[in-house]
NUBA-437299 format. One line per 8 residues: number of its first residue (from 1); for each residue z, y, x of N, C-alpha, C. Coordinates in steps of 0.02 Angstrom, whole numbers, plus 50000, padded with zeros to 5 digits. Each point is the difference from the previous one (the first is absolute). Example, Ala and Ser with C-alpha at 12.3 -4.5 7.8 and 13.67 -1.06 7.14 Angstrom:
<sites>
1) 50390:49716:50660:50000:50059:49955:50000:50060:50045  49964:50053:49982:50003:50059:50042:50037:50055:49961;
</sites>
This chain:
<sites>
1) 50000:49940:50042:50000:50060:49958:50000:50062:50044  49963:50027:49997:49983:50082:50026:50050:50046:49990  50052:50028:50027:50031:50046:49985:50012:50058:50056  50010:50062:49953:50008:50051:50048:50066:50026:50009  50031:50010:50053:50073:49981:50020:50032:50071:49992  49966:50047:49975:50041:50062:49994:49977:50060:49945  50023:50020:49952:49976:50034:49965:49965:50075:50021  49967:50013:49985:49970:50050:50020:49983:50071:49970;
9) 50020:50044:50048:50029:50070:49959:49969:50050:50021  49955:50035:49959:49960:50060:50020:49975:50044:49967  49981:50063:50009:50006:50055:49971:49937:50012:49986  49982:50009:49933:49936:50026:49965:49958:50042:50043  50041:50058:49997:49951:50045:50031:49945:50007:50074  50037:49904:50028:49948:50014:50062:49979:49921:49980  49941:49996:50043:49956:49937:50006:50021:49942:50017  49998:49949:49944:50019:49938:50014:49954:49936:49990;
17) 49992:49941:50038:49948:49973:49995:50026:49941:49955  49969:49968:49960:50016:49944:49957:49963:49926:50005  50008:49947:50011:49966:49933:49979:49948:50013:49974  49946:49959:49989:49962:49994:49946:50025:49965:49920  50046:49953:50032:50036:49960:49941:50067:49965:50038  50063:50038:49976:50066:50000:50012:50010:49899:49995  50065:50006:50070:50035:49924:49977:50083:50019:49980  50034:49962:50044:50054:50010:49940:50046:50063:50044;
25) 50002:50060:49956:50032:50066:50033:50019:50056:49957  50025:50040:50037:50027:50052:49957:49985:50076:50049  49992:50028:49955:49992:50074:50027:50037:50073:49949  50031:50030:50038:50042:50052:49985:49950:50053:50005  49982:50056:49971:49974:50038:49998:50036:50064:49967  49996:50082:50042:50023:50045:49990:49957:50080:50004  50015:50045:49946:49963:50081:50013:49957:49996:49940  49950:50040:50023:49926:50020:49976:49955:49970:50036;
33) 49964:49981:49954:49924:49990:50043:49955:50062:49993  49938:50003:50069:49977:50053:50002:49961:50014:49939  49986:50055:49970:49947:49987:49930:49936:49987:50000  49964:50004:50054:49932:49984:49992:50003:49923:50056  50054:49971:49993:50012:49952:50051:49935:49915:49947  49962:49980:50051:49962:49923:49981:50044:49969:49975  49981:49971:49945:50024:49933:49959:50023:49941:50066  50047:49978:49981:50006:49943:50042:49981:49932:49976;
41) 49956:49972:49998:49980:49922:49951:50025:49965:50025  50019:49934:49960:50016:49933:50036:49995:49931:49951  49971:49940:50014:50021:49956:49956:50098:49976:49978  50004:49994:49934:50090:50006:50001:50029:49918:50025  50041:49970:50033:50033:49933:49991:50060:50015:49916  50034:49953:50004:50057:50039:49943:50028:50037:50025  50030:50070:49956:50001:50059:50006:50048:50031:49953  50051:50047:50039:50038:50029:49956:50016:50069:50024;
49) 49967:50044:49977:49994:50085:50004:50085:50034:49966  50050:50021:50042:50035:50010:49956:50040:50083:50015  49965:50045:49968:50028:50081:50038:50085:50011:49990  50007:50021:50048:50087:50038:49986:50018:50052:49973  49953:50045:50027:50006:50065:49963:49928:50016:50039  49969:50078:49964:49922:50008:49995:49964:49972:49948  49939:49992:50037:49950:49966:49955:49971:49969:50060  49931:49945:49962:49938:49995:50025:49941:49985:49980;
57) 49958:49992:50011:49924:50001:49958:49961:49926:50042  49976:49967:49986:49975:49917:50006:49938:50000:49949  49958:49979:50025:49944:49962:49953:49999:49936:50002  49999:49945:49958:50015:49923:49996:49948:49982:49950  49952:49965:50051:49937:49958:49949:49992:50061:49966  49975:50056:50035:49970:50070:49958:50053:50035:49951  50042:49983:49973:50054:50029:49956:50029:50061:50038  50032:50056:49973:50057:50049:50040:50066:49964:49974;
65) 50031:50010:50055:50077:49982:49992:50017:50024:50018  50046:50062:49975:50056:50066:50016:50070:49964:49984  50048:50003:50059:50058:49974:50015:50051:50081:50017  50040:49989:49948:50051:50037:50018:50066:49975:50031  50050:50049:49989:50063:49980:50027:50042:49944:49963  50013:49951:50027:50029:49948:49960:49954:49942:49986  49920:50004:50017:49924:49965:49967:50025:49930:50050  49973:49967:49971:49993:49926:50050:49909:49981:49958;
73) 49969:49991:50036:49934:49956:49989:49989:49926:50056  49999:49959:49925:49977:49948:50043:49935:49982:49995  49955:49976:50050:49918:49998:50046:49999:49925:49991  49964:49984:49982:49971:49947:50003:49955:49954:50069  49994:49948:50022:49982:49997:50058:49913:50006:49984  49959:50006:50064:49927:50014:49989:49990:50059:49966  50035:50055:49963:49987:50053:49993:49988:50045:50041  49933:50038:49993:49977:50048:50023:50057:50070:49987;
81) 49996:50021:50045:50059:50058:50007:49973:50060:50056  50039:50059:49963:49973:50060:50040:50062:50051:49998  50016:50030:50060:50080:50037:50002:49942:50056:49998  50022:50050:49959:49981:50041:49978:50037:50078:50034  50078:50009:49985:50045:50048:50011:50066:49977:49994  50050:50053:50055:50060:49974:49991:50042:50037:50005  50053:50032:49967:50067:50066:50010:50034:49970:49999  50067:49954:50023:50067:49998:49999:50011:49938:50044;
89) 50049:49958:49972:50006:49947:50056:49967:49945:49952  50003:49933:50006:49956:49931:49991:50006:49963:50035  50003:49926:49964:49997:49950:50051:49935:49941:49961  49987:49974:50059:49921:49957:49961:50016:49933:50036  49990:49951:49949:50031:49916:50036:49951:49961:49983  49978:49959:50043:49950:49951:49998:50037:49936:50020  49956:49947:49951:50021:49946:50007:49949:49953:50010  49981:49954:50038:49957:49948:50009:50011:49949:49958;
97) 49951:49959:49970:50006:49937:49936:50042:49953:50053  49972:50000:50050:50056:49944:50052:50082:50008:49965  50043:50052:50022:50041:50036:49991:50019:49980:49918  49958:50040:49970:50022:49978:49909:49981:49940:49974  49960:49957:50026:50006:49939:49976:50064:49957:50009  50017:50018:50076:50045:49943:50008:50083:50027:49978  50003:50086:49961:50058:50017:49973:49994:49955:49953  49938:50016:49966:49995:49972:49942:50005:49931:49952;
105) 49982:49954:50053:50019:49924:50011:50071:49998:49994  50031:50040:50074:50077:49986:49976:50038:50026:49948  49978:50067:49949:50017:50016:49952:50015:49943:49925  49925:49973:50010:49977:49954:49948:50045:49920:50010  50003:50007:50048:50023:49899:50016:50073:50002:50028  50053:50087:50024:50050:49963:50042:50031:49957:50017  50042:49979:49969:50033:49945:50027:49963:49944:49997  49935:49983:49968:49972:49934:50028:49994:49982:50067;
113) 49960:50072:50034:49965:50009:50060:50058:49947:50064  50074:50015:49998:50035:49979:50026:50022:49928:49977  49994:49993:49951:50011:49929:49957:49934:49943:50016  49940:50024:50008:49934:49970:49995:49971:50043:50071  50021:49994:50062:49985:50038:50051:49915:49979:50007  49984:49940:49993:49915:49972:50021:49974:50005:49933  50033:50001:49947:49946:49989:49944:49952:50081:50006  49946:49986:49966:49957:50070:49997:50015:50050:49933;
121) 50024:50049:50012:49998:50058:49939:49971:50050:50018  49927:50005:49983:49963:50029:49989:49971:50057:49965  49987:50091:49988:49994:50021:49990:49937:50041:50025  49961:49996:49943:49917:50040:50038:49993:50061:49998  50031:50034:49962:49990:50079:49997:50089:50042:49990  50002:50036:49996:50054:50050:49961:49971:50060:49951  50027:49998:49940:49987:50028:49951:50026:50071:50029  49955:50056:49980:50012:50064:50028:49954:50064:49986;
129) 50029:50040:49943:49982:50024:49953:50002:50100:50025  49930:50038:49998:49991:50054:50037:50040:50043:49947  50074:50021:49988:50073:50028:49964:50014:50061:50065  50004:50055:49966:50020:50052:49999:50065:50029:49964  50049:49996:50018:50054:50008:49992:50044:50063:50041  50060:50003:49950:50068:50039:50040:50046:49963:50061  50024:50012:50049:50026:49970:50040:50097:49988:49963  50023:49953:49948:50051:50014:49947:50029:49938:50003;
137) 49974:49935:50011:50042:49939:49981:50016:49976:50069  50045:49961:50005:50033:49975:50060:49968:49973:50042  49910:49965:49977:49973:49967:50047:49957:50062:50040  49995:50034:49977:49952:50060:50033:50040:50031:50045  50080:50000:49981:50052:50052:50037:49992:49955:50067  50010:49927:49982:50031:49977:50067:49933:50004:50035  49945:50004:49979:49942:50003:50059:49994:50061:50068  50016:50038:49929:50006:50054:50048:50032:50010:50050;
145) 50069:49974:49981:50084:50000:50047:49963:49962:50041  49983:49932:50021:49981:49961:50043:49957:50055:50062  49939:50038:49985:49961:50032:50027:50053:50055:50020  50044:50035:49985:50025:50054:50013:50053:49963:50062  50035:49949:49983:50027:49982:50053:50005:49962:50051  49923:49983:50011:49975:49984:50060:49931:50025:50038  50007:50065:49986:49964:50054:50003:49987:50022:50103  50059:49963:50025:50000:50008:50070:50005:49936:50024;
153) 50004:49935:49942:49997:49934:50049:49951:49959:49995  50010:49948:50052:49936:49958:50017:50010:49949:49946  49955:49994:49981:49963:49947:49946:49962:49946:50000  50039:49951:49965:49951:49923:50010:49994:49966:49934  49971:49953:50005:49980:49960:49929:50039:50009:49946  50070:49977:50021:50032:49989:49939:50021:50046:49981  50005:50089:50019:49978:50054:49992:49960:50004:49920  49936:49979:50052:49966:50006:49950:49967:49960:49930;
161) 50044:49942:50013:49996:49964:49925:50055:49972:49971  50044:50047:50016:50056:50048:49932:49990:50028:50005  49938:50050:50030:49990:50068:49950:49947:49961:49950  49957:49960:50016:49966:49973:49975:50003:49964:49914  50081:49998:50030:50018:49951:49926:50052:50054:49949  49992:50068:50042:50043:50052:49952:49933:50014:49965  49944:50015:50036:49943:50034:49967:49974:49960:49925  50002:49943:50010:49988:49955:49954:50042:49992:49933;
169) 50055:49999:50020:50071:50006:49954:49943:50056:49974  50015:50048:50025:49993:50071:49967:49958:50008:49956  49920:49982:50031:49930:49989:49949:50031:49960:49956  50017:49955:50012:50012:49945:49943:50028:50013:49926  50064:50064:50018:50031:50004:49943:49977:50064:49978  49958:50062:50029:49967:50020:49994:49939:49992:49961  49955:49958:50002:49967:49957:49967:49999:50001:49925  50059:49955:49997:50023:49944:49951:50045:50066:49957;
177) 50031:50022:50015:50046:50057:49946:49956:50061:49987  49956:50008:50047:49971:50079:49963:49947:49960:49941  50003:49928:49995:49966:49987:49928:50036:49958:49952  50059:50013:50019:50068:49969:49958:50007:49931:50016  49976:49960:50052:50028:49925:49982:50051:50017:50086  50056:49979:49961:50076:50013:50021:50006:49906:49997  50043:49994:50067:50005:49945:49999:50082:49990:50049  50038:49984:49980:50078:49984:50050:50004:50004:50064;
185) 49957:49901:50012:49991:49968:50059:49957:50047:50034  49989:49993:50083:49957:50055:50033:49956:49951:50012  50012:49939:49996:49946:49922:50014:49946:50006:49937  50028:50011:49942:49977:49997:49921:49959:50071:50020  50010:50027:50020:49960:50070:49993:49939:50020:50059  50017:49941:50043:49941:49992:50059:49964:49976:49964  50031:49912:49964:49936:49935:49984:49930:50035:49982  50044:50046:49917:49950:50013:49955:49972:50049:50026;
193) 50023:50039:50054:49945:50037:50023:49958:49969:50038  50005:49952:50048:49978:49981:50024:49901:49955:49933  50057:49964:49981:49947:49959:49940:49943:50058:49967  50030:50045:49972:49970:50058:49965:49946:50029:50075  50014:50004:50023:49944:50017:50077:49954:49948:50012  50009:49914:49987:49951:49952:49998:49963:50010:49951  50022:50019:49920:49965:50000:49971:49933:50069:50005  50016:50056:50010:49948:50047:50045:49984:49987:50027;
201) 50007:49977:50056:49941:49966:50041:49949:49957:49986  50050:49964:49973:49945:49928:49968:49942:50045:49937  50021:50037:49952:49943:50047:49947:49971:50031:50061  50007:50054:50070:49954:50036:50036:49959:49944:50039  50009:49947:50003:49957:49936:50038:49947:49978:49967  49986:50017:49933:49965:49965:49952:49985:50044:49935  49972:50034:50032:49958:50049:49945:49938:50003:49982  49983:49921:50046:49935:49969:49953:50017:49923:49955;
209) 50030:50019:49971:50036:49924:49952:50051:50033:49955  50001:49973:49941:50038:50001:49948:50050:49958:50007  50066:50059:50004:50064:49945:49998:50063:49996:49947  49995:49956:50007:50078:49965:49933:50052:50009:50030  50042:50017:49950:50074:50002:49980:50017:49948:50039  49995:49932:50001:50001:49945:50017:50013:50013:50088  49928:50013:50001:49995:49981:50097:50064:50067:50032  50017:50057:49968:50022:50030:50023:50087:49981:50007;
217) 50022:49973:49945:50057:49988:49981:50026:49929:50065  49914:49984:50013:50031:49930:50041:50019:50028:50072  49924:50051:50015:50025:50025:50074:50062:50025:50018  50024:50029:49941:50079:50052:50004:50049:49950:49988  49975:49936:49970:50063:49952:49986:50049:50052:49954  49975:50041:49943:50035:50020:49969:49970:49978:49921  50054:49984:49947:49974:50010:49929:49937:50035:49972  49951:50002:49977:49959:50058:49967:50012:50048:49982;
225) 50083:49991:49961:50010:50054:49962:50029:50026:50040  50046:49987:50045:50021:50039:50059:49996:50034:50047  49931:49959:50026:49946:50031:50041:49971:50063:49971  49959:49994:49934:49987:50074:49980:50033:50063:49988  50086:49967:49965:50038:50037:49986:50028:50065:50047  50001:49942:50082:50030:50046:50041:49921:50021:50054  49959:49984:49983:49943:50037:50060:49988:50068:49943  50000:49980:49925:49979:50082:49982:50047:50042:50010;
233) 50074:49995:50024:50061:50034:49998:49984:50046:50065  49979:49944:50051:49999:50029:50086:49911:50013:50017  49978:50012:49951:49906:50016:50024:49997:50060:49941  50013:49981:49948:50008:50031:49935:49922:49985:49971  49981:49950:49991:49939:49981:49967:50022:49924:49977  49980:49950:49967:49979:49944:50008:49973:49976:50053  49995:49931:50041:49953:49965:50020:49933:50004:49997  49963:49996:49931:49938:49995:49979:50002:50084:49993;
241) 50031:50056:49990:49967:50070:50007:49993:50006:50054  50047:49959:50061:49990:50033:50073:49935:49939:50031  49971:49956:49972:49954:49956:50027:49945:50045:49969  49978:50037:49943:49950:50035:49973:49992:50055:50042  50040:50028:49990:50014:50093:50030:49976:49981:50069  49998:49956:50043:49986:49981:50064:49933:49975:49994  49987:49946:49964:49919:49993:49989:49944:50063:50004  50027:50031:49934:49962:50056:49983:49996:50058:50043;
249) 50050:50000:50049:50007:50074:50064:49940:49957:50049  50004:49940:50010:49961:49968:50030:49926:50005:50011  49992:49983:49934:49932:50003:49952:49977:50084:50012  50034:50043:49972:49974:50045:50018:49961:50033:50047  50065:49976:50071:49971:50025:50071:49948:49967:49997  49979:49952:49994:49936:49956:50012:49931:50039:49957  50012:50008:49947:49960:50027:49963:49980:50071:50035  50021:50054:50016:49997:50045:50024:50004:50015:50081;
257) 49977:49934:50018:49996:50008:50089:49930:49977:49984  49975:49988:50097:49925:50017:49999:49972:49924:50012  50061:49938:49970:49973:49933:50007:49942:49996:49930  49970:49953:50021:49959:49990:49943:50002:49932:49948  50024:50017:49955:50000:49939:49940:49961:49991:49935  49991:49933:49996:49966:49993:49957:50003:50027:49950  50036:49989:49987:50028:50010:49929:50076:50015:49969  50015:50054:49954:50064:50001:49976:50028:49934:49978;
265) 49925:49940:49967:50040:49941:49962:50045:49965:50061  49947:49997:50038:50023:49972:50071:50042:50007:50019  50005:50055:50008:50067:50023:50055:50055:49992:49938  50024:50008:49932:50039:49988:49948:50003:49938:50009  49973:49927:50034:49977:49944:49956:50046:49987:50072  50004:50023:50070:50021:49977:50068:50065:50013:50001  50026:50062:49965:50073:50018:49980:50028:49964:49943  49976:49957:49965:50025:49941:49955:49990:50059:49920;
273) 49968:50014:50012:49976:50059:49898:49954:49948:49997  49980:49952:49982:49961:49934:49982:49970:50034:49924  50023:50062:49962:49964:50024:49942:49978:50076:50034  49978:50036:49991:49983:50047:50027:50026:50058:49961  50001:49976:49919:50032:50047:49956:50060:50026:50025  50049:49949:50004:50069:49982:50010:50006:50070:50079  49964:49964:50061:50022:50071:50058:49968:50055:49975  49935:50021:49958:49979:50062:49969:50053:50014:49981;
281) 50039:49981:49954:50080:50043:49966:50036:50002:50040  50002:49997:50043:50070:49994:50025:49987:50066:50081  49923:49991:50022:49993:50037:50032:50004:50070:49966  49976:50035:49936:50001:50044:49969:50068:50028:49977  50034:49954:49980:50075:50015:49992:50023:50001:50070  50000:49997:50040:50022:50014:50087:49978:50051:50023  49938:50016:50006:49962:50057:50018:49983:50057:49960  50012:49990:49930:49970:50052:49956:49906:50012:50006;
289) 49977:49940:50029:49925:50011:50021:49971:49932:49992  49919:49991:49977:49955:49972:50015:50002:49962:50077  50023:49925:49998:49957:49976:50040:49936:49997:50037  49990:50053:50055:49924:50022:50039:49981:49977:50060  49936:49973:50030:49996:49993:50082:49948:50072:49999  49964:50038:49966:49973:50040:49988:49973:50006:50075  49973:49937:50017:49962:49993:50047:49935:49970:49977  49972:49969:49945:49967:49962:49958:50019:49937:50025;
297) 50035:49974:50039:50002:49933:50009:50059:49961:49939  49938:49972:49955:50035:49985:49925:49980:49930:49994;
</sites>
């Protein structure tokens, strides 16, 4: 695991050079930046932007994100990112999937891990949701405290995955309460986040196939009714609105880029609209518009 052994602290107003794409580190940042000062770009690892006092200005996957005093934003990894401006103090934490996977494993399985030292528990991703928040509940406080008080010492792994496994805590309940599913256990409140994140993935994997209640309920190993109950709570759609709404953003770009297709039936018939009527409505109620390649290719 890649780590950088000392946090790093420097002042806006003069020139600092950055990675192309951060591993696992932290950086303190203080002042003004100059005003006509270059964007700084970078691809993001996981990411947690969190100001003390000031502001700052970020572009993420093209969006503005204005952070005030108290702001915490969490970055998603592979996001495109651009530091824009900066007045006050800030601290910016990156985390490598190395790093959060293997918090995350031990979050999910503790005491097995030591109980079942050779068996395999396995975890392929971490659920981790781009939340903009106040810096207010205990898991955000202690992140900070961690960074503030080892601000002058040397740093190693396990450093950095308990910070790893505060950050997670944090998204997690973050997550899960800003769409009301409240849960006791902090295990109960990983699973289903965790499950509720298979099931997104598994609908963004397959947005050329029509899928059931069924196949979804099996991947999540959750009930049907459960499964829907709590993904519309924490997405705020249904399943099947967020498998459409994704088709159809899909469909669109395609339609209106400079590939060439046969046909609307076609391209409706490859996204699983097997009637053509059926994606005509549904594109019109989405778009407020006529299905067009208004290229003549019909």
């Amino acid at each position: 695991m890649k780590v950088r052994d000392k946090i790093i602290c420097f002042s806006n107003d003069k020139t600092q050079s950055f990675p192309v794409k951060f591993s696992n580190e932290i950086y303190i940042s203080k002042g003004k930046s100059p005003k006509y000062a270059a964007p700084v770009s970078y691809r993001s690892s996981y990411a947690i932007k969190c100001v003390v006092n000031g502001e700052e200005d970020y572009l993420v996957d093209g969006q503005l994100k204005r952070l005030g005093t108290g702001s915490v934003l969490f970055v998603q990894p592979d996001s495109k990112v651009q530091f824009l401006k900066a007045n006050g103090l800030a601290t910016s934490i990156f985390l490598e999937p190395d790093a959060m996977l293997e918090a995350h494993k031990y979050l999910l399985w503790g005491d097995k891990l030591l109980d079942f030292p050779f068996d395999s528990f396995s975890t392929d991703f971490v659920p981790f949701l781009p939340i903009k928040t106040t810096c207010s509940g205990p898991e955000l406080k202690r992140i900070i405290n961690m960074v503030a008080a080892n601000s002058n010492a040397v740093l190693d792994e396990s450093f950095y995955l308990e910070l790893a496994e505060n950050v997670i805590l944090a998204q997690n309940k973050l997550g899960l309460e800003k769409n009301n599913l409240k849960f006791k256990r902090k295990k109960t409140r990983l699973e289903i986040f965790r499950r509720l994140s298979v099931v997104r993935e598994y609908i963004e994997d397959n947005l050329y196939k029509n899928i059931s209640l069924d196949e979804l309920s099996h991947v999540s190993c959750l009930s049907k009714y459960y499964m829907v109950r709590t993904f519309r709570q924490l997405y705020g759609k249904s399943p099947y609105q967020f498998h459409l709404e994704l088709k159809l953003n899909k469909m669109h770009a395609l339609i209106n880029s400079d590939l060439q297709i046969e046909s609307l039936r076609s391209l409706a018939s490859d996204f699983g609209f097997y009637e053509y009527s059926v994606f005509y409505k549904h594109y019109m109620r989405f778009f407020n518009k006529k299905p067009s390649l208004n290229r003549g290719f019909r």
